[in-house]
C-alpha positions in Angstrom: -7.9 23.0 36.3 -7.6 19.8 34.8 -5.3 17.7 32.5 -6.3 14.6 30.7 -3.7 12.0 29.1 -5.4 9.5 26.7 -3.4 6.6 25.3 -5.8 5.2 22.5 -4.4 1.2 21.6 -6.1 -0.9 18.7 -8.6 -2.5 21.2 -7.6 -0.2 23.9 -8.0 3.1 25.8 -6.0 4.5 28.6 -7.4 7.7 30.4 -5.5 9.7 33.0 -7.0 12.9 34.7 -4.1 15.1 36.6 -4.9 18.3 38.4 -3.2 20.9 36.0 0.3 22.4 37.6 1.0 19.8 40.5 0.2 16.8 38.3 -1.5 15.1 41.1 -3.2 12.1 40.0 -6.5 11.7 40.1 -8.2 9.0 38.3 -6.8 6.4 36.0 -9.4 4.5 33.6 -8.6 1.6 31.4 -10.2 0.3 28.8 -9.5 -3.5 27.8 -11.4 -5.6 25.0 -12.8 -3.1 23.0 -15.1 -4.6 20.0 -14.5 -8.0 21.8 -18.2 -9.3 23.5 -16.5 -8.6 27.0 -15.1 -5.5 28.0 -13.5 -4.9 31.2 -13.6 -0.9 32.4 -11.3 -0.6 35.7 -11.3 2.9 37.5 -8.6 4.2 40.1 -9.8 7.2 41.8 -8.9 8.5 45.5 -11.8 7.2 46.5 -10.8 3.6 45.2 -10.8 1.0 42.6 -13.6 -0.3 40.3 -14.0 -2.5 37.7 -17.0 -2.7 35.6 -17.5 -5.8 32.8 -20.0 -4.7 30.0 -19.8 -4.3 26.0 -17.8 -1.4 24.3 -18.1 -1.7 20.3 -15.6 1.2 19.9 -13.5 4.4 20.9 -16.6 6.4 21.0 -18.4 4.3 23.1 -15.4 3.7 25.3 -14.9 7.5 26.1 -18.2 8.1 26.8 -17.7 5.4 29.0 -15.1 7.1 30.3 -17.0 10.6 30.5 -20.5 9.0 32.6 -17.6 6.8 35.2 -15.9 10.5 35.9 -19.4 12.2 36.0 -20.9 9.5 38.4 -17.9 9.6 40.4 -18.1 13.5 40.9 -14.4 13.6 39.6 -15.2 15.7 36.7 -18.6 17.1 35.1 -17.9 16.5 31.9 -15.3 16.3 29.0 -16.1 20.2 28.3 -14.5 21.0 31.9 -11.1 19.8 30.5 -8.1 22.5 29.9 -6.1 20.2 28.4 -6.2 17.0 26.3 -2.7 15.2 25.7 -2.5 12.0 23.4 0.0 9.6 22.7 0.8 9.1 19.3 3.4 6.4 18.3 4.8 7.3 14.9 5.9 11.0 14.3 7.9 10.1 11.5 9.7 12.8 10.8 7.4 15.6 10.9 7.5 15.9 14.9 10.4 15.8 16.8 8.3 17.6 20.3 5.4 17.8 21.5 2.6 19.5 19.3 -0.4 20.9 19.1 -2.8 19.6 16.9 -4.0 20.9 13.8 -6.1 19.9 10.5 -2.3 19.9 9.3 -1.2 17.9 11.9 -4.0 15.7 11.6 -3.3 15.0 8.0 0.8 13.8 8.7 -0.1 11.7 11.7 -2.8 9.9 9.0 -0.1 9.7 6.3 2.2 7.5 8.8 -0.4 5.1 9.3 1.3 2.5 7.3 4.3 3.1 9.3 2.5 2.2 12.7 -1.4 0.7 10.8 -2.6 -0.6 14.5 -1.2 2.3 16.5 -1.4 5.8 15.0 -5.0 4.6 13.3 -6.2 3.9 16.9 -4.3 7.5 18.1 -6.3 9.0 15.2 -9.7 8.3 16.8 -9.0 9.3 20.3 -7.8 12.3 18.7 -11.1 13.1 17.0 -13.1 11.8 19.3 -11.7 14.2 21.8 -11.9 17.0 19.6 -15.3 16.8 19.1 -15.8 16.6 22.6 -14.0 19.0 24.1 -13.5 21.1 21.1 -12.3 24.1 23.8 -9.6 22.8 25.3 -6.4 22.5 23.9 -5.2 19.4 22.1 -1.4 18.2 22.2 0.3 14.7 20.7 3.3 13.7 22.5 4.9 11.1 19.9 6.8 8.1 20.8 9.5 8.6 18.1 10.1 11.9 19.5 12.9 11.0 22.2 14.8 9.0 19.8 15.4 12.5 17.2 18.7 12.5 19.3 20.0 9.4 17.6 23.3 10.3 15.3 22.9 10.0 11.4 25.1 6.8 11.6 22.9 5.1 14.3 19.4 6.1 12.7 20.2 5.5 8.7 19.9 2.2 7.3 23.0 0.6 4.5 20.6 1.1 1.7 20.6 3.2 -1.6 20.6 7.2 0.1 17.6 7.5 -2.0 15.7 5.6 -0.2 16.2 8.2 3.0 16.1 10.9 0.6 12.8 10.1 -1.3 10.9 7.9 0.9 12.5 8.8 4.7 13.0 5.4 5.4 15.1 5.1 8.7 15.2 4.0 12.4 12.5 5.9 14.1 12.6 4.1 17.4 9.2 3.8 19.6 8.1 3.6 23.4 10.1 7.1 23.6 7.9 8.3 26.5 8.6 5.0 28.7 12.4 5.5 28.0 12.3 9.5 29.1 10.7 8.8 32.1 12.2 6.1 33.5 15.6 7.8 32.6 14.3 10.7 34.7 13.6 8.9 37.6 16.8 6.9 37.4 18.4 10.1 37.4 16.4 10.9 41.2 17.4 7.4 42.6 21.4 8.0 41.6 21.1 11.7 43.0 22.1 13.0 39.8 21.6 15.2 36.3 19.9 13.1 33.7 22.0 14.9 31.0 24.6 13.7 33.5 24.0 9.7 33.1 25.0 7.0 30.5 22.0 4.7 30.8 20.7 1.4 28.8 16.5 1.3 29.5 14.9 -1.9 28.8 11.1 -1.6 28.2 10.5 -5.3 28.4 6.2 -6.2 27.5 4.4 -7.6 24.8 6.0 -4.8 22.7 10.0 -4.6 23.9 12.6 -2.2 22.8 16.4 -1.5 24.2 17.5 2.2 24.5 21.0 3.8 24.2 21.0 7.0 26.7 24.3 8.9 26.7 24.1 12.0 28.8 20.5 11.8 28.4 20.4 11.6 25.1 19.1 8.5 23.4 21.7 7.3 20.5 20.2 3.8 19.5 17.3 1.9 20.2 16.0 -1.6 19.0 13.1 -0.9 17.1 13.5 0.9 13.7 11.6 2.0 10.7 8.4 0.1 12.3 8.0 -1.2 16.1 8.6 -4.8 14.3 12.3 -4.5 14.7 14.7 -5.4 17.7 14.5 -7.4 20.5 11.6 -11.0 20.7 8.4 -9.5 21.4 5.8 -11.3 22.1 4.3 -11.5 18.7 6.6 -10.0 16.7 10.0 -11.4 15.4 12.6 -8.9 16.2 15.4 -8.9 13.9 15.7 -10.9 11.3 17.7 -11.1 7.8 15.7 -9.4 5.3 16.1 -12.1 3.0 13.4 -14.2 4.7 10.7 -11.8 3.8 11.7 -12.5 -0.2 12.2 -16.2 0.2 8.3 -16.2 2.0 7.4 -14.3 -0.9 9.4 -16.0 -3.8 9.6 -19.4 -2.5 6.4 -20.0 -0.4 4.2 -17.9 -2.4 2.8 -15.9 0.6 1.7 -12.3 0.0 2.3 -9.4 1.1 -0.5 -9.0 3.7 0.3 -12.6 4.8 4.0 -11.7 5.8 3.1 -8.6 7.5 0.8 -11.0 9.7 2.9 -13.6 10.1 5.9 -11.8 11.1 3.7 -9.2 13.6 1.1 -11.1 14.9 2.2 -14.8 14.5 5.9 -14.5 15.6 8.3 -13.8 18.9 7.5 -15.9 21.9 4.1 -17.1 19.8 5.3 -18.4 17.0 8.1 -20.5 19.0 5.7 -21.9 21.6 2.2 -20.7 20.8 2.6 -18.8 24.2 2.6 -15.4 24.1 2.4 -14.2 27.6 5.6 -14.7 29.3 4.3 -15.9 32.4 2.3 -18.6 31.5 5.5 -19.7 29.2 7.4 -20.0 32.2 5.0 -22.0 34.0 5.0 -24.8 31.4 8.0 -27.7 31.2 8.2 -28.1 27.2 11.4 -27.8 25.0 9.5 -25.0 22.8 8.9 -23.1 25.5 12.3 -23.5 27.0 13.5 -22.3 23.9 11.2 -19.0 23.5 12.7 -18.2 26.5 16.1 -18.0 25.7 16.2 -16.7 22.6 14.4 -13.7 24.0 16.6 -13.5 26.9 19.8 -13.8 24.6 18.4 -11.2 22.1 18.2 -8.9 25.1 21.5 -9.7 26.4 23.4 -9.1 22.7 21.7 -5.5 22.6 23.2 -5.1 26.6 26.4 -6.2 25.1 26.3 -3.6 22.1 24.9 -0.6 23.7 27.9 -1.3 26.6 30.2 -0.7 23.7 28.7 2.0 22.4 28.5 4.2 25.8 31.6 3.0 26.8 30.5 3.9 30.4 27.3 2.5 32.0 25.9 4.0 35.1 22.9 2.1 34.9 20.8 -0.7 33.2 17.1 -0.1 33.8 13.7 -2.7 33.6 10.9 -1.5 32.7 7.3 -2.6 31.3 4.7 -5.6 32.1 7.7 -8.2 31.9 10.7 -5.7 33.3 9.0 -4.6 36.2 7.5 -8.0 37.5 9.2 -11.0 36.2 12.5 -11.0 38.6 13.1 -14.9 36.5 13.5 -13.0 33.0 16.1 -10.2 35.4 17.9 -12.7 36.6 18.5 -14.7 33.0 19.6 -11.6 31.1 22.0 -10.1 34.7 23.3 -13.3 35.7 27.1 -14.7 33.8 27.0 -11.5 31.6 30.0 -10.1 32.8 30.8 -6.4 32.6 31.4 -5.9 36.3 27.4 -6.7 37.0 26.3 -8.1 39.7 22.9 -9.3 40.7 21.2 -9.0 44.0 18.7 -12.0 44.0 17.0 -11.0 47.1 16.7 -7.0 45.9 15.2 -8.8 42.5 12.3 -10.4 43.9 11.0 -7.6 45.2 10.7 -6.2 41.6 11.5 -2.8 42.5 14.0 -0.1 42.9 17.7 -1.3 43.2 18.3 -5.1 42.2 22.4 -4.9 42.3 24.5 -6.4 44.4 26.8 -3.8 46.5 29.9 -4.7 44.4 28.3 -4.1 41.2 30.1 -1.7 39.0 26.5 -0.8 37.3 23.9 -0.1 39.1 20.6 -1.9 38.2 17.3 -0.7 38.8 13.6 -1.8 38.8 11.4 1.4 37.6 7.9 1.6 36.7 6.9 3.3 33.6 4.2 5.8 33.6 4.0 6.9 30.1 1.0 9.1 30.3 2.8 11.2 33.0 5.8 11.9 30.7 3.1 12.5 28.5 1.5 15.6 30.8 4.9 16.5 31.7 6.2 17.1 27.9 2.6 18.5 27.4 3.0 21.6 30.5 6.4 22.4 28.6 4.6 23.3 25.6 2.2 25.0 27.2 5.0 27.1 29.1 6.7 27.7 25.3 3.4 29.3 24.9 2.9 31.5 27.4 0.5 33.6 25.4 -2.2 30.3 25.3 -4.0 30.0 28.7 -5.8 27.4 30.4 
């Protein structure tokens, strides 16, 4: 029996096939450049890797992509010989607090957050449908990346606005990349030989998209992001924080409108706006003042939420990297470890290997490399469903 994972992204599609119980992997497709006149369709299998460039115009096309690679490969006959479909879904507002399976009902609240998360849960939508229509027997589950972060206290997840505002329209921090967070936390758990409802734990899931994490006996209690994924830490597009006030002046002042905010701040902002580089490692490759400075404000945003979630925990067993930029740049590590006190210590040999432990022996914190793997959270939150439902089969 088989499980499949998709991870659906605006021009995007991940696909991961497990063999049902063991999880064992057995293929990993991904999708890049969809609707652009290139796309580039890699395949891992255990026979291999390979990567095909052709032209994908949409979802549908990319999972029937997806369905002929599997078919020719003789990994799996066809969509209609899947037991299980699991789907990430990025803003569960607060409907979904677990995983679920979907409904018309469910269908209907993940569509009414699209404004919450327009590039994410409308691209989540599709793969849903698409999927459904495919494999219209096997069972369907979202996993939601807001979902980890329902542990966060009232205090930590409300806003200082008029209560209204939570009461009527439910805006709060929601928090995001919940299943990078969960697993990483679990497999920090195995390296330290412990409980993870055992650990204090800050995660860093450092990418294009970057948000800090809060764990306290397993638990998460803050994060960066908040009501959208714009919030938090310098991503590479996106701002991070920043005073609300800006937003009216734009408007007042500058005479920009709505749609031309939401732009500027998500797509034209972070480490792009300041250099015109998004893509951290071709920023540090270049010698210029702007992108100098790109650097280190992302590197000292990261190290003030370090400083805060130390204050909140109290006690920090660990501070994890993860993501595109946690896992592999060891230069971006070793600006946010280096000077920041606390007892930390850096190992700068263990760093450039950009994995496992990166702390020196006298560190009072240990300090790990982990890679995520957010569609294998995924199957895993997806099997405990399944086991709260004995009574459904596959």
């Amino acid at each position: 029996m088989k499980i499949a994972v998709i991870n659906a992204g605006s021009s995007s599609i991940k696909f991961k096939l497990y063999r049902h119980h063991t999880l064992e992997l057995l293929a990993h497709i991904h999708i890049e450049k969809i609707g652009e006149d290139c796309s580039t369709v890699t395949l891992k299998s255990l026979d291999g890797e390979k990567v095909l460039d052709t032209v994908i115009r949409d979802h549908q096309e990319g999972l029937e992509q997806i369905g002929s690679l599997l078919a020719e490969e003789d990994i799996l006959e066809d969509f209609f010989s899947l037991d299980l479909l699991a789907h990430r879904v990025v803003h569960g507002g607060e409907y979904f607090r677990e995983a679920t399976f979907i409904t018309e009902d469910v269908i209907g609240k993940i569509a009414s957050l699209i404004p919450l998360a327009p590039l994410h849960n409308r691209a989540n939508l599709e793969g849903i449908r698409i999927s459904m229509q495919k494999a219209p027997k096997a069972a369907q589950i979202a996993v939601f990346d807001t979902a980890f972060h329902e542990t966060m206290p009232k205090e930590a997840f409300m806003y200082a606005l008029k209560h209204s505002m939570y009461d009527e329209h439910k805006i709060r921090r929601y928090g995001f990349h919940g299943s990078s967070h969960a697993y990483v936390l679990g497999e920090a758990a195995k390296f330290l030989g412990k409980e993870a409802n055992e650990l204090n734990v800050i995660t860093l899931h450092l990418g294009n998209g970057s948000s800090a994490c809060a764990i306290e006996k397993g638990k998460s209690i803050d994060t960066s992001m908040g009501f959208t994924p714009l919030e938090g830490l310098v991503m590479g597009t996106r701002s991070g924080d920043i005073d609300p006030a800006v937003v009216l002046y734009m408007q007042r002042v500058l005479g920009m409108s709505v749609d031309e905010v939401d732009r500027i701040l998500n797509e034209e902002s972070g480490l792009a706006g300041i250099c015109g580089i998004k893509d951290v490692r071709t920023i540090l490759e270049q010698e210029d003042e702007a992108s100098r400075l790109a650097i280190d404000m992302m590197v000292r945003r990261i190290k003030k939420y370090i400083g805060a979630y130390m204050a909140l925990l109290g006690h920090v067993d660990a501070i994890v990297f993860t993501g595109g930029i946690g896992e592999n740049s060891a230069v971006i590590r070793r600006k946010v470890l280096e000077d920041i006190g606390f007892g930390i210590v850096l190992d700068r040999e263990k760093n450039a290997y950009n994995a496992g432990s990166i702390s020196a022996s006298q560190s009072s914190i240990a300090l790990l490399v982990i890679p995520t793997d957010e569609e294998l959270e995924i199957a895993k939150e997806s099997l405990k469903l399944l086991e709260k439902n004995k009574n459904m089969t596959i």
